[in-house]
N, C-alpha and C positions, 0 to 999 in steps of 0.2 A: 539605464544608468541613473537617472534623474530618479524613478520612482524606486532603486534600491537606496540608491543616498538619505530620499526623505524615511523608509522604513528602519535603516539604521538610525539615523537621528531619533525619530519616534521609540524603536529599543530602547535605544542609551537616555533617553531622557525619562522613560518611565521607568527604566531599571533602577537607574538613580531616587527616583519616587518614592519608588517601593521599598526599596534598599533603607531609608531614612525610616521610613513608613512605621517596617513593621522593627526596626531598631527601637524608634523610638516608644514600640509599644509593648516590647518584652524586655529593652533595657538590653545591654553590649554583653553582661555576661549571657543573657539565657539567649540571646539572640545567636551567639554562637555555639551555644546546645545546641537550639532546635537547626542550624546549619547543618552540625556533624551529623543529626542523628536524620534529618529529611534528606539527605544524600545517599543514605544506605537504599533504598529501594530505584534509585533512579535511572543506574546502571544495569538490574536486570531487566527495568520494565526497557529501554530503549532496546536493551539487545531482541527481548523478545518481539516487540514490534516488529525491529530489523529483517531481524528471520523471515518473518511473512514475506516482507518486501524485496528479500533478496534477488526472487526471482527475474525483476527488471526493478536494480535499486534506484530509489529516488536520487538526486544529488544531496549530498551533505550539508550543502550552503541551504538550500529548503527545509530539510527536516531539524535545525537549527532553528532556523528562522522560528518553526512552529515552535520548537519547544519555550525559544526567549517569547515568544510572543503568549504563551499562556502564563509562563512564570511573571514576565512583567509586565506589560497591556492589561493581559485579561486580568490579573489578579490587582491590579490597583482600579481598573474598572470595578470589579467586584468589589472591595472592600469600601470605594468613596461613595458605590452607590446604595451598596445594603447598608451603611451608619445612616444615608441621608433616608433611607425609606423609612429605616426603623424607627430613627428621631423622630420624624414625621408623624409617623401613627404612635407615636408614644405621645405627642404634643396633642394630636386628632381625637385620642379614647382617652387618655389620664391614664392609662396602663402599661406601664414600661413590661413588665413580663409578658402578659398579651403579647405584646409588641415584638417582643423577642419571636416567640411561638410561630406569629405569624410571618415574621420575614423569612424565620429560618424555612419555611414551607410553602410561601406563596413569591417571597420577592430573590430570597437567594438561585434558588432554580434556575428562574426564568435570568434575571441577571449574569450568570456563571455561566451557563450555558450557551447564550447569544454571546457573551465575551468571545469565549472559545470559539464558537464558531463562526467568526470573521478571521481566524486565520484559515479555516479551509475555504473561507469564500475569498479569498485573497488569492490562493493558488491555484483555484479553480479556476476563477476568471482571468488571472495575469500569467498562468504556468499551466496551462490546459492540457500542454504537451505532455506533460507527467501525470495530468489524470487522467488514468486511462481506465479506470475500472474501479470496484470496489476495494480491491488491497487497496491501490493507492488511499484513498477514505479512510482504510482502516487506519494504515500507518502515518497519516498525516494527524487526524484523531487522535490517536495514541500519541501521539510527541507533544501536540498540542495541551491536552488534559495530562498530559506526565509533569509537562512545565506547572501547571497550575497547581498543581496538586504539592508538588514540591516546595514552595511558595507558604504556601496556606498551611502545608506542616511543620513549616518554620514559625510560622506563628502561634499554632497550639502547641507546641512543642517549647518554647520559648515563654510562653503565657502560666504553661503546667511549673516550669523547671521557678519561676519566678515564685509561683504561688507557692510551692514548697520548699524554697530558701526562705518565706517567710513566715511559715508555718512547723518550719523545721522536722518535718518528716523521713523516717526513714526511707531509704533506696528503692524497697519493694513494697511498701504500705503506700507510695509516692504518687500526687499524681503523674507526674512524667511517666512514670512506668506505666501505667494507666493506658497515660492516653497514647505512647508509643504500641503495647499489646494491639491497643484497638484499630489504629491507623496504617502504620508501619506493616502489623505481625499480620493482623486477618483481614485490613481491607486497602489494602496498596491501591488494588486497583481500580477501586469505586468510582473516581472521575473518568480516568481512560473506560472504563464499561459504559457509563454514562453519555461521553464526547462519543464515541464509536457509532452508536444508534446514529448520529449526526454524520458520521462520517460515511455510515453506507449508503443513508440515502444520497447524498452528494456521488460516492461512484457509481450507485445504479443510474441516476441523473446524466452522468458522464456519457453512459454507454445508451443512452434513451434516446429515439427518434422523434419523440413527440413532446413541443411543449411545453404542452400541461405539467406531462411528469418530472421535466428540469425542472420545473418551477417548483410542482407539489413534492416529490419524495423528499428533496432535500427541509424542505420544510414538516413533512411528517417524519423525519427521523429529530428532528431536533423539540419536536412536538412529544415525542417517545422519549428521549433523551431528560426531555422537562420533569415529566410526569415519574419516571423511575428515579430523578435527584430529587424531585420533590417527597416520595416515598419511603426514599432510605431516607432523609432528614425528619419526616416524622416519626420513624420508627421510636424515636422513644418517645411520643402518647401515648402507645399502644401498653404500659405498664411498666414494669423493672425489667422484663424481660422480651421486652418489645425489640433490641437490638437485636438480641442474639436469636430471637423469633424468625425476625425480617432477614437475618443473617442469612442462617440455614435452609430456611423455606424461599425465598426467592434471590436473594444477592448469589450462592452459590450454583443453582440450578443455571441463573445468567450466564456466570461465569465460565460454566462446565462448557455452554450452548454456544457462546459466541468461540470460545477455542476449537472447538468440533466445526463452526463456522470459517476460523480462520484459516484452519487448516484444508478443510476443502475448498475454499477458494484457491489457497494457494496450490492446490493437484489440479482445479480447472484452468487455471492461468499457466502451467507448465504442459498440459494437453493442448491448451488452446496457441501458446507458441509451436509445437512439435505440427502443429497442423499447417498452421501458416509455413512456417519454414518449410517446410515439406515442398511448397511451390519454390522457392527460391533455390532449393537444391535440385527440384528436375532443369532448371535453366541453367543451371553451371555456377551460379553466385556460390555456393557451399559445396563441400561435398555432402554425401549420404550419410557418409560414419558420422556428419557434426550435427545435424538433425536431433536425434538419440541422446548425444551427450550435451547437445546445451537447453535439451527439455529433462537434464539430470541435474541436479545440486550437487549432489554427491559427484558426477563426472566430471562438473566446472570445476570444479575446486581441487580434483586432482588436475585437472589441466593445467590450470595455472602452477600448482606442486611443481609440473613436471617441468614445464617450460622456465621455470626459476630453479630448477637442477641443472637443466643443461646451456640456458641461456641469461642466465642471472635473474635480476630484480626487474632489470628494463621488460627483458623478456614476458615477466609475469605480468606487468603492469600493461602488457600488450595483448594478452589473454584476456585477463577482467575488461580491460576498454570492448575489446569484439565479442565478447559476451554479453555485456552492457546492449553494445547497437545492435545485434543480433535480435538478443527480447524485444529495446526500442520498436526494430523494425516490422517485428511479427506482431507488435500489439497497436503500432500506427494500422499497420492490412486490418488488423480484426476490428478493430475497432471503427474505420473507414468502410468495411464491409458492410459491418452491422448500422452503416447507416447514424451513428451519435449525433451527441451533441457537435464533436468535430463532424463533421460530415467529410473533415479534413479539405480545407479552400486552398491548402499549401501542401495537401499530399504527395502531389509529383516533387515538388522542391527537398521535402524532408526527405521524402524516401529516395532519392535519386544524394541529397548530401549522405545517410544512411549507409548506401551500399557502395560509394569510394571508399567511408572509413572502414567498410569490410574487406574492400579489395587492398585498402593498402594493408594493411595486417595479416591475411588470408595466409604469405608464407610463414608466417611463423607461429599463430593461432592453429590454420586449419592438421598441420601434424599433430599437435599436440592434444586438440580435443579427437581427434581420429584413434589415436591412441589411448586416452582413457575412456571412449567409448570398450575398444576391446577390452580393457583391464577390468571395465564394469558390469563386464559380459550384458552390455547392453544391447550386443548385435547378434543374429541366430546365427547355427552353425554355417548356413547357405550362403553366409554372407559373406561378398571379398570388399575390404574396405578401401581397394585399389581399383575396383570394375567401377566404368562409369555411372552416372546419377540413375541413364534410363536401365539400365541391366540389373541394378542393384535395389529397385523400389520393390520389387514385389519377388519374393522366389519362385524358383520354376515350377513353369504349371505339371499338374499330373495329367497321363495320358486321358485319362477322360475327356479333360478342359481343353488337350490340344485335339481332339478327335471334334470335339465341338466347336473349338474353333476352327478348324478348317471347316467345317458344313456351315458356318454363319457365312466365312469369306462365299463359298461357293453360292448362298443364296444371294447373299451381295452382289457378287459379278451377273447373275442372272437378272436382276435388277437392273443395273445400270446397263445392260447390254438391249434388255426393251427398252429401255430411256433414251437409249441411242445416245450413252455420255459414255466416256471413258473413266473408270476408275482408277481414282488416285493412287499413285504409290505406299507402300505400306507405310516408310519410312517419314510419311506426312498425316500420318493418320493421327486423330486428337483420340484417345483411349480414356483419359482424364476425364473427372469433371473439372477442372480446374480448365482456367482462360490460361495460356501458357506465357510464362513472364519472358521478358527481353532475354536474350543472353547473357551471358559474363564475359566482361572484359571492360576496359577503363572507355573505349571509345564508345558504347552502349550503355554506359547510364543513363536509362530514360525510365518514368515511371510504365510501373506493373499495370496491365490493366484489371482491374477488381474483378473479383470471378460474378460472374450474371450482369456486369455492368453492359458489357455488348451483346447481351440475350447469345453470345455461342459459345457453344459446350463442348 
């Protein structure tokens, strides 16, 4: 509570800063230009972030945080420290355009860039629990540099519309038109491309056993981050056509690369939940049918549909919540698996609070995504989404598989009969590679044991 109070405070006091800041530097009317018209790109870029994230969404009081924290932190950082650099080396060399040349490419970079990325070292380190991987990086990244970017287009945008009330230019010969084409139309997303490089080293960091690499990735993604803001702000040395050069040839190729990126992370983070859960449905926590549909986008979201037709709004908002803990839960296992940064010292705690709030929701979640599992013909024909977890994991074998299973059993009992041991019952037999989790039921909540954690299989 103490360190959100102080992070609001710090908000609202540089919001205010800022707010003064960049008024006083475009004047009240262009300052509410450049507002109307740097708000137009800010609602598709959050949505698109979102989407990635949807899969195990951040909370909304976080991805806030980041976005106020690049529009007003990092951008009043930014601005009080590139005047002081540039004055500096304009006072150092006698050449104020030098001066300019050089901040925009050696000191804005580096400055804009470490702004930003103390809001993901913020939530890294005080909300760990949500960084679970690279999405999260991406999408805290993205909201971060949306904020900043928002900001700073209120100032060129406000600067443009100033200079052409004074210059009295038409609408389309203008620079406002100009510099909205440029910002706005073809490069919205320059900073979030930029912050992102920062953001995945930080989730690969998340998910890293060693170190070193906590330390180093997050620092060579901001290192990378540097270097391509410092590139696109040179671009125009490179001649008249140095923008639209640096455009096509490397900002768009970026662009294409990290979306083909974003979206396969978001397929492995929907595999890598379908896998984990997988365990918690042979132990009874889930059924089989929910497995499928809540490693489905498409299925969640008719679940909740459905559950808000037949049981109103409460109803759906009790879907999303056990959808929510569901991914939580399966990405606490994988990521505790995989040994991270958490190595998870409060694993049993979270995952044991995890799966009451699945059990208290269970009747009215688990019908409904059971059902749009079938609607989404997620489950094969074989399948009855009423047969228990163990009947229902794998279809029935063909005779071959049961001809060979029987001649394994019979080498087996040949085996334990020279042992002089009695063999087990079938019905205790571990078939899984999985460590098999606790049961289901309210009086069993106790943590799962990590599969290879007790070396048995």
């Amino acid at each position: 509570m103490v360190r959100t109070c102080v992070l609001l405070v710090l908000l609202a006091a540089t919001g205010i800063a800022i707010l003064e800041l960049v008024r006083e530097q475009t004047g009240t009317p262009g300052f509410f230009v450049g507002l109307g018209l740097a708000l137009l790109p800010v609602a598709p870029l959050m949505a698109a972030f979102r989407w990635l994230g949807r899969a195990a969404p951040a909370p909304w009081p976080q991805l806030l945080f980041c976005f106020g924290w690049g529009a007003c932190t990092a951008a009043l950082i930014a601005i009080l420290a590139n005047n002081f650099a540039t004055e500096w080396i304009a006072a150092a060399t006698a050449d104020p355009s030098g001066a300019d040349h050089l901040g925009s490419i050696a000191i804005a970079p580096v400055v804009e860039e470490c702004a930003k990325a103390a809001a993901l070292l913020l939530v890294f380190v005080f909300r760990r629990r949500h960084f679970t991987g690279p999405a999260d990086g991406f999408v805290v990244a993205g909201f971060a540099a949306t904020g900043f970017a928002f900001t700073e287009n209120i100032l060129y945008l406000g600067n443009a519309f100033v200079q052409d009330l004074a210059d009295g230019t038409g609408v389309l010969d203008s620079v406002t038109a100009a510099t909205f084409f440029v910002r706005i139309v073809l490069s919205p997303f320059a900073h979030p491309l930029f912050t992102v490089l920062t953001g995945l080293g930080f989730g690969a960091a998340a998910v890293s056993a060693r170190r070193a690499r906590r330390v180093g990735l997050p620092l060579a993604g901001l290192a990378l981050a540097m270097g391509m803001h410092a590139l696109w702000n040179g671009s125009s040395q490179f001649g008249d056509d140095g923008f639209y050069v640096m455009y096509v040839c490397v900002m768009v190729p970026m662009f294409g690369l990290l979306v083909w990126l974003a979206v396969r992370i978001r397929h492995r983070r929907l595999r890598a939940m379908a896998g984990e859960l997988a365990l918690y449905a042979a132990a009874g926590w889930l059924t089989p049918a929910e497995v499928p549909a809540l490693a489905s986008m498409p299925a969640r979201s008719l679940a909740r549909a459905l559950a808000r037709r037949s049981g109103g709004r409460a109803a759906g908002r009790a879907v999303a919540r056990y959808e929510a803990d569901a991914a939580a839960l399966a990405l606490l296992r994988n990521r505790a698996r995989r040994g991270g940064a958490l190595r998870e010292a409060d694993f049993a705690g979270r995952e044991r609070e995890l799966l009451h709030r699945l059990w208290q929701r269970r009747a009215t979640a688990g019908p409904a995504l059971a059902r749009a599992a079938v609607m989404e013909e997620l489950l094969p024909p074989w399948f009855d989404p009423l047969a228990p977890a163990a009947a229902a994991e794998v279809p029935p074998p063909r005779r071959e598989e049961r001809r060979a299973d029987r001649r394994e059993d019979r080498r087996e009992d040949r085996r334990q009969e020279r042992r002089g041991a009695r063999r087990p019952e079938p019905s205790l037999r571990r078939s899984d590679p999985w460590t098999p989790a606790t049961p289901a039921g309210p009086s069993s909540i106790r943590p799962c044991v990590l599969p290879g954690g007790d070396g048995v299989r």
